[in-house]
N, C-alpha and C positions, 0 to 999 in steps of 0.2 A: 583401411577398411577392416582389416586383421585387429589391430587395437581396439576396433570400435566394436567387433561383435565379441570381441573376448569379455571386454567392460558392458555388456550386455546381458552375457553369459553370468556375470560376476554379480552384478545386481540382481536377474533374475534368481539365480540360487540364495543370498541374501536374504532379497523377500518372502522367498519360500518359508527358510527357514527361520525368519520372524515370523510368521503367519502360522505355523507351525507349532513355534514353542512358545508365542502366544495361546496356541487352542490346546495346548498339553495343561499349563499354568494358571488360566484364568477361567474361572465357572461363568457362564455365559458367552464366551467368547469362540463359537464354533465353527470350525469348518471342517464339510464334508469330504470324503473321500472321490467323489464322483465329480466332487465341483473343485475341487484344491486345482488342477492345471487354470482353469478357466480365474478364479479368485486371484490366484499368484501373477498372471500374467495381467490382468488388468490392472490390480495394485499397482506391480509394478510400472506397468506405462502410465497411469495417471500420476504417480509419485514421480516421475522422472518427467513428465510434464509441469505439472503444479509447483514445483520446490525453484525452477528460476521463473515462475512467473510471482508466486509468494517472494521471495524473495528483491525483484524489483519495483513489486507494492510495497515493500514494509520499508526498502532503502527509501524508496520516493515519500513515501506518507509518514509511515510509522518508524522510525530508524532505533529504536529500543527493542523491535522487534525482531531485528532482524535474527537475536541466537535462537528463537524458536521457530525459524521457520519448517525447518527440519519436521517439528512435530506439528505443527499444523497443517502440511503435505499429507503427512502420514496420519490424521485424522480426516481429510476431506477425502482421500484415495481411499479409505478403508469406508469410507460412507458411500461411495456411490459405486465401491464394490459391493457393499450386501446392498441397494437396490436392482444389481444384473444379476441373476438367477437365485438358485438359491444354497450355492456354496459355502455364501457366508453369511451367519447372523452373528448379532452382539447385541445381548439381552442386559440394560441397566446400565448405570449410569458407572460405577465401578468398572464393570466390563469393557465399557469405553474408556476408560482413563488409566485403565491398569493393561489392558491390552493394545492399546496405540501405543505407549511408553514404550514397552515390550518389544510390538514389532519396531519400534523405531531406532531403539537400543542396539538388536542385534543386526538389523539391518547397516545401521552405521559402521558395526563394530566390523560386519561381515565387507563391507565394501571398503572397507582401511585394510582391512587383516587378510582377505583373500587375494587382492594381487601380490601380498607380498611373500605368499605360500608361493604362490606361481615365479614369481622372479626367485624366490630363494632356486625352487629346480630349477631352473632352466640353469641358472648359473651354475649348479650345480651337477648338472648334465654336461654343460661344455667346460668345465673343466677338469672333467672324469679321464681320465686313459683310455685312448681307442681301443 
């Protein structure tokens, strides 16, 4: 259960921080300050829904598909996040295709690259001197 909310934890800050430096990088691609908890959290549970249900479509149907399923998650999760409230819009056709990349990019990057920040300490804590 510990594992599971830590890799929770891990993707949650991830998307944030694709969602993020998406809205820093790309003109039209915005999210609000008032709405960023509610945008980030949804993302991310529609993306961590969608990506093995995408994924056993594209093995079953489409199997050339399957390296992108990753960004097609993360285009259908960032869609029907700016239809719930109004935290996040994405104005143009650029601003969709340059800020899906984006969150998709460093959310990948962040969920290879953060648990291994986290094992680096821990290891590094239990083999410290009492």
């Amino acid at each position: 259960m510990v594992v599971f909310l830590i890799r929770a934890l891990i993707f949650l800050g991830s998307a944030a921080l694709g969602l993020w430096v998406a809205s820093l990088l790309v003109d039209g691609f915005n999210v609000t300050a008032e709405g960023f908890l509610v945008v980030v959290v949804v993302f991310a549970v529609l993306q961590s829904i969608l990506t093995p249900w995408f994924l056993v479509m594209s093995r079953k149907y489409a199997t050339a598909l399957t390296g992108g399923v990753g960004l097609v998650s993360t285009i259908a999760a960032l869609f029907v996040a700016t239809l719930i409230g109004d935290g996040l819009t994405i104005n143009g056709a650029t601003a969709w295709i340059l800020g899906a990349f984006i969150v998709w990019i460093v959310t990948m990057l962040g969920t290879l690259l953060l648990p291994l920040v986290f094992l680096r300490n821990r290891v590094q804590k239990k083999n410290a001197p009492a």
